[in-house]
N, CA and C of each residue as an Amber inpcrd file, in Angstrom:
protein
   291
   1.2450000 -16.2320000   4.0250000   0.2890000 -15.1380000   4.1850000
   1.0060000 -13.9560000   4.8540000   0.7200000 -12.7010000   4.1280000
   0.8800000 -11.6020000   4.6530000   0.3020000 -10.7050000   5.8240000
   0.8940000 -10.1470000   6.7330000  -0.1180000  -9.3340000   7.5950000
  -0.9190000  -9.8950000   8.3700000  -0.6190000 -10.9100000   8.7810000
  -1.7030000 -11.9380000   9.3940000  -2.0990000 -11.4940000  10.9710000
  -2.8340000 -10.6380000  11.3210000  -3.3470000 -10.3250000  12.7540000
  -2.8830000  -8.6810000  12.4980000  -2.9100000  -8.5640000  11.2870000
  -2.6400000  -7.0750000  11.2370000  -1.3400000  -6.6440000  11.2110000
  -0.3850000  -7.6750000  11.4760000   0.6850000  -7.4430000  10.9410000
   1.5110000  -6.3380000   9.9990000   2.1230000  -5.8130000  10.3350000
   2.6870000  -4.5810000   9.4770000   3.6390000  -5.4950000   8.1790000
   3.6070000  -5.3680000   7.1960000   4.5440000  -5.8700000   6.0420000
   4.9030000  -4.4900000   5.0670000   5.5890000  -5.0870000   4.0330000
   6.8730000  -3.9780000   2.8240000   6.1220000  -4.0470000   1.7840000
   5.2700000  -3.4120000   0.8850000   5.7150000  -3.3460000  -0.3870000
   6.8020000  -2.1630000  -1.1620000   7.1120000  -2.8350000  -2.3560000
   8.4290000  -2.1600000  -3.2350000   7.9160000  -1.7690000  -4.6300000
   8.2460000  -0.1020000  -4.5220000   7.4700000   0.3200000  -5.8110000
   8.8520000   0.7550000  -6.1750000   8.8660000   1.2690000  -7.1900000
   9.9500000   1.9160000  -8.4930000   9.8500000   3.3160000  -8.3690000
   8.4760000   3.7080000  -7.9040000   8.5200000   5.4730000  -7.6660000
   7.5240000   5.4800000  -6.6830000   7.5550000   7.2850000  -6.1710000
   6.8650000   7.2130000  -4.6710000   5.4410000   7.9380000  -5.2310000
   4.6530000   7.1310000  -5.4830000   3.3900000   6.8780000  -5.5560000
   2.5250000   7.7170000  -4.6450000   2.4630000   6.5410000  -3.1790000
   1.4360000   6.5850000  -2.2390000   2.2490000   7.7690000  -0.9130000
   1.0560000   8.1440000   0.1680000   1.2620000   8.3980000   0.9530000
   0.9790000   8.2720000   2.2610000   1.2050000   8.4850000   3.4740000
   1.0070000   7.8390000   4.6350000  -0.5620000   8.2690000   4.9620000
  -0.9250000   6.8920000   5.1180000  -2.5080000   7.0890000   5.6310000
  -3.4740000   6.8930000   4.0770000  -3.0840000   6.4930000   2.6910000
  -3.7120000   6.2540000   1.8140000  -4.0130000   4.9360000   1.9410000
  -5.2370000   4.1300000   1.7760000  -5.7190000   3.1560000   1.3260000
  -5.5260000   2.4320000   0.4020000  -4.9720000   1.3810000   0.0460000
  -4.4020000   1.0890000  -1.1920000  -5.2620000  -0.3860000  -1.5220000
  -5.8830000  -0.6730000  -3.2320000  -6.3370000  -2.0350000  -3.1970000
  -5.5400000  -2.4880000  -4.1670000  -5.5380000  -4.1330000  -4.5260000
  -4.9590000  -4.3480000  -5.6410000  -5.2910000  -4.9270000  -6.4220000
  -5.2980000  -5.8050000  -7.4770000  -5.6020000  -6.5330000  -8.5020000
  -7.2740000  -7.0660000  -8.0980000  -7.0020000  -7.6420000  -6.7570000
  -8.7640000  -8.3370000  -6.6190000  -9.5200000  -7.0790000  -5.5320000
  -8.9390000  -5.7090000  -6.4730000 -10.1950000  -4.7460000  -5.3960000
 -10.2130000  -4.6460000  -4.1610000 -11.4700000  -5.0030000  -3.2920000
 -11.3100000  -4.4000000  -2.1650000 -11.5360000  -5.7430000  -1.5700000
 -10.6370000  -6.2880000  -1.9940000 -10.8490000  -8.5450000  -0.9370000
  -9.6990000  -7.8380000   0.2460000  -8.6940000  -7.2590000  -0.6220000
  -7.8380000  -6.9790000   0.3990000  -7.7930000  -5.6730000   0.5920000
  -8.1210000  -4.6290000   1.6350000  -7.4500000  -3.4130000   1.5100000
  -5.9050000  -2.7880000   2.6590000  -5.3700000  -2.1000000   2.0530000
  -4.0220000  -2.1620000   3.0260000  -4.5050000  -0.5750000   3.2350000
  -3.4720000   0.0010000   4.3400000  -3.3230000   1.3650000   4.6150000
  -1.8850000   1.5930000   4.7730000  -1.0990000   2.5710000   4.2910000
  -0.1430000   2.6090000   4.0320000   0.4980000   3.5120000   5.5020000
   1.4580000   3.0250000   6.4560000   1.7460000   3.2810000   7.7770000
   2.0830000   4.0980000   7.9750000   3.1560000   4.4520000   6.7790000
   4.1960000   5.6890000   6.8280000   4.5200000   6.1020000   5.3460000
   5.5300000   7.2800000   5.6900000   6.0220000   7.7090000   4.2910000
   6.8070000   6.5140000   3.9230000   7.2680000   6.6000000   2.9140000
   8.2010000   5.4140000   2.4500000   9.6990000   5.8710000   2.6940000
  10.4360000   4.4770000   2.5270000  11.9110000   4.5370000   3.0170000
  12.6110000   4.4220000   1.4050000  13.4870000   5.2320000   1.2830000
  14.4550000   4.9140000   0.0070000  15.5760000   4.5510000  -0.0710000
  15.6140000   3.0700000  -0.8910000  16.8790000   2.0480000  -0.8090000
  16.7280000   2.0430000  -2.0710000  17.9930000   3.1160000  -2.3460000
  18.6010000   2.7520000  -3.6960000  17.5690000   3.5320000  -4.9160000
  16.8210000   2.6360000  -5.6780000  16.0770000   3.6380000  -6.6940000
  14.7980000   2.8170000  -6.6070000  14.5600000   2.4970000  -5.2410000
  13.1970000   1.7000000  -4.7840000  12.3060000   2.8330000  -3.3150000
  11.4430000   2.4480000  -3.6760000  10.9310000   3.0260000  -2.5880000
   9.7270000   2.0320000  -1.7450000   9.9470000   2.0110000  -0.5060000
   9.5480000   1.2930000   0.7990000   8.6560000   1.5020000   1.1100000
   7.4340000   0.6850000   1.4110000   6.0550000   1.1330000   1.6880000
   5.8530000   0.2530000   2.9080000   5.8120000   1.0890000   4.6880000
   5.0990000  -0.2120000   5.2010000   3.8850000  -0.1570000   5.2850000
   3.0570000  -0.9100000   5.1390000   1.7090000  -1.0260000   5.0600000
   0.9910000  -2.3480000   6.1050000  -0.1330000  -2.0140000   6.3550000
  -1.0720000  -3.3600000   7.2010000  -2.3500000  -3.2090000   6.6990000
  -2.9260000  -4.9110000   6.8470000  -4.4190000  -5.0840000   6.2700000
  -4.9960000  -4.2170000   7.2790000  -6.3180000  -3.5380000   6.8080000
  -7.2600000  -3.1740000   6.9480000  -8.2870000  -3.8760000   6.8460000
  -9.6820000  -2.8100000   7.2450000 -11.1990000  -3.6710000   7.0320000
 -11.5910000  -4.7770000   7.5460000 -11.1240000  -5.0360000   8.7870000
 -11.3170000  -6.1320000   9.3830000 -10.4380000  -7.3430000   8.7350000
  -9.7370000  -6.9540000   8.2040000  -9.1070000  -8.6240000   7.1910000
  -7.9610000  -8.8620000   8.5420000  -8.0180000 -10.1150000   9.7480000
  -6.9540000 -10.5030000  10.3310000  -6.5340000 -11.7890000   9.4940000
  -6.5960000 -12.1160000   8.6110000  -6.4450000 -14.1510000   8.0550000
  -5.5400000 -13.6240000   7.0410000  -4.9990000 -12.0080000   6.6500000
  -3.6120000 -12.2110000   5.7330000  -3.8800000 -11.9570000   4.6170000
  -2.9840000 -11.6950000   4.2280000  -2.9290000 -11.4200000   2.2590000
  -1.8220000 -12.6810000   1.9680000  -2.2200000 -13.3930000   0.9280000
  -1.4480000 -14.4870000   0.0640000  -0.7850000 -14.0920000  -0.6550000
   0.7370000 -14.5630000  -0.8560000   2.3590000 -14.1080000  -1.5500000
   2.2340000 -14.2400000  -2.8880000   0.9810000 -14.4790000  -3.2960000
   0.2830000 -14.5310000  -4.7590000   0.3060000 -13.5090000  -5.2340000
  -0.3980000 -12.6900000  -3.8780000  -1.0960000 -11.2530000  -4.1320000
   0.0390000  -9.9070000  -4.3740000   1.7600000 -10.7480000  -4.2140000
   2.1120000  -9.3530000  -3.5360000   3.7120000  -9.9310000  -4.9360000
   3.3790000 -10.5020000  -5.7070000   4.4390000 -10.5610000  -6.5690000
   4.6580000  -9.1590000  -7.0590000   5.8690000  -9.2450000  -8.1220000
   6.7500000  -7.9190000  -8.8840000   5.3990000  -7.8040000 -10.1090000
   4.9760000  -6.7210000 -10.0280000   4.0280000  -6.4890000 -11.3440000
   2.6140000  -6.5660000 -11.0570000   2.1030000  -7.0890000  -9.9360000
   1.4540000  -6.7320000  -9.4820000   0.7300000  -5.2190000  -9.6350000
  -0.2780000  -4.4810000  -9.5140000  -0.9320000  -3.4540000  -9.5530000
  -1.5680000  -2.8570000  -8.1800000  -1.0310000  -1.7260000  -7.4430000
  -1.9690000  -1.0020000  -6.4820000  -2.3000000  -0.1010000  -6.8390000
  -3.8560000   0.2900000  -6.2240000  -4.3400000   1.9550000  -6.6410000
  -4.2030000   2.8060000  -5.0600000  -4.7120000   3.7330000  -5.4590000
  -4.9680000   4.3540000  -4.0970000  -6.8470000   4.4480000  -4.1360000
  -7.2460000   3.7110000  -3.3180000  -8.4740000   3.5540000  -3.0130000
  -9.2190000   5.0720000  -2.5500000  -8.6030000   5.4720000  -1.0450000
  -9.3880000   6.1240000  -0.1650000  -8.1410000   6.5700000   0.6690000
  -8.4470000   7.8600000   1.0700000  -7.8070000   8.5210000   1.8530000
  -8.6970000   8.8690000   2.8150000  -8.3780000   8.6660000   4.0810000
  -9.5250000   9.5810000   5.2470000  -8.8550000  11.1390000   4.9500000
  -8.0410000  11.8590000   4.7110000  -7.9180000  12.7420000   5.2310000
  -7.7540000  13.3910000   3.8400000  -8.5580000  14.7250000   3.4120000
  -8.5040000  15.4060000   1.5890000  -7.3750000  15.7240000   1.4680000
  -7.0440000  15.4120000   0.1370000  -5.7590000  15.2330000  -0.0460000
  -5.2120000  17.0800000  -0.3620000  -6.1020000  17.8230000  -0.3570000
  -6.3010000  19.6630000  -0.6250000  -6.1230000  19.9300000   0.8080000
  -6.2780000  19.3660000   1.5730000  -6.0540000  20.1030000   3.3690000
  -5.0440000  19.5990000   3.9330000  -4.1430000  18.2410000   3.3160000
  -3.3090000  18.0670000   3.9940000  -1.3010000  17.7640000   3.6500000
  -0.3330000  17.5980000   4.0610000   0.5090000  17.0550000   3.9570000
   0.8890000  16.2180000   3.4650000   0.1850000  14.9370000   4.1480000
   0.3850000  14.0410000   4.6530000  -0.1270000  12.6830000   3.4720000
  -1.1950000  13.1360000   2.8030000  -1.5020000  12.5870000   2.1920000
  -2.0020000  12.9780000   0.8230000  -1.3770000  12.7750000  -0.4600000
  -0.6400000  13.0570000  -1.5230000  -2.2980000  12.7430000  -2.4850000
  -2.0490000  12.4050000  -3.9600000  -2.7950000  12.6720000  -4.7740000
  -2.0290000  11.8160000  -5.9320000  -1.1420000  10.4160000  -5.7490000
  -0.8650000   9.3470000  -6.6250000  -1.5200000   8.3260000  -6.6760000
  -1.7820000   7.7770000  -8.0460000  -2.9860000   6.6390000  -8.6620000
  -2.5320000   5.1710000  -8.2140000  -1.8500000   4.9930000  -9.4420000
  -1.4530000   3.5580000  -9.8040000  -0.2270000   3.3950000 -10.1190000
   0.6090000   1.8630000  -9.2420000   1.7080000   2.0090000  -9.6980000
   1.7650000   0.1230000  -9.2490000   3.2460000  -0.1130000  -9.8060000
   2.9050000  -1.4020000  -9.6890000   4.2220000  -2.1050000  -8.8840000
   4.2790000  -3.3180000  -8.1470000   5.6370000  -3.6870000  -7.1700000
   6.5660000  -3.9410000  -8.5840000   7.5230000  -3.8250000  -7.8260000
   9.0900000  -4.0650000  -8.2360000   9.1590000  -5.2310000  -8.3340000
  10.1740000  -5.5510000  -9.0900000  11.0010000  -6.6860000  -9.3760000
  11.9520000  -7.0660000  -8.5280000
């Protein structure tokens, strides 16, 4: 299990998608939702997402949930994505291999 007590964990996208402070769900919707911590880190022609559960979820995300091919969206942003920096205006993209 991932993130377990809120735990900060990595996902690995192929392009830079998300942005810091976007909401992200994945394949099973909103069972799990993450918030994405920071901008991402770039290793190589990957890009670094740290992220932690949200919504009250402390019991983790399952290594089921977080395979290569997998699907995230961007759910919810608290902050409009027209007033700020910080937080961008990318959909869907899916983990790396």
């Amino acid at each position: 299990m991932a993130g377990i007590n809120t735990e900060p964990f990595y996902l690995v996208f192929q392009e830079d998608y998300f942005a810091d402070g976007n909401w992200l769900v994945g394949e099973l919707n909103e069972e799990y939702l993450l918030i994405v911590k920071d901008d991402p880190k770039i290793e190589g022609s990957l890009y670094v997402y740290q992220v932690e559960l949200a919504g009250g979820n402390v019991s983790g995300m399952p290594g089921s949930e977080l395979q290569p091919g997998k699907r995230f969206s961007d759910e919810y942003s608290a902050v409009e994505k027209d007033l700020s920096r910080k937080v961008g205006d990318r959909m869907e993209c899916r983990l790396a291999a």
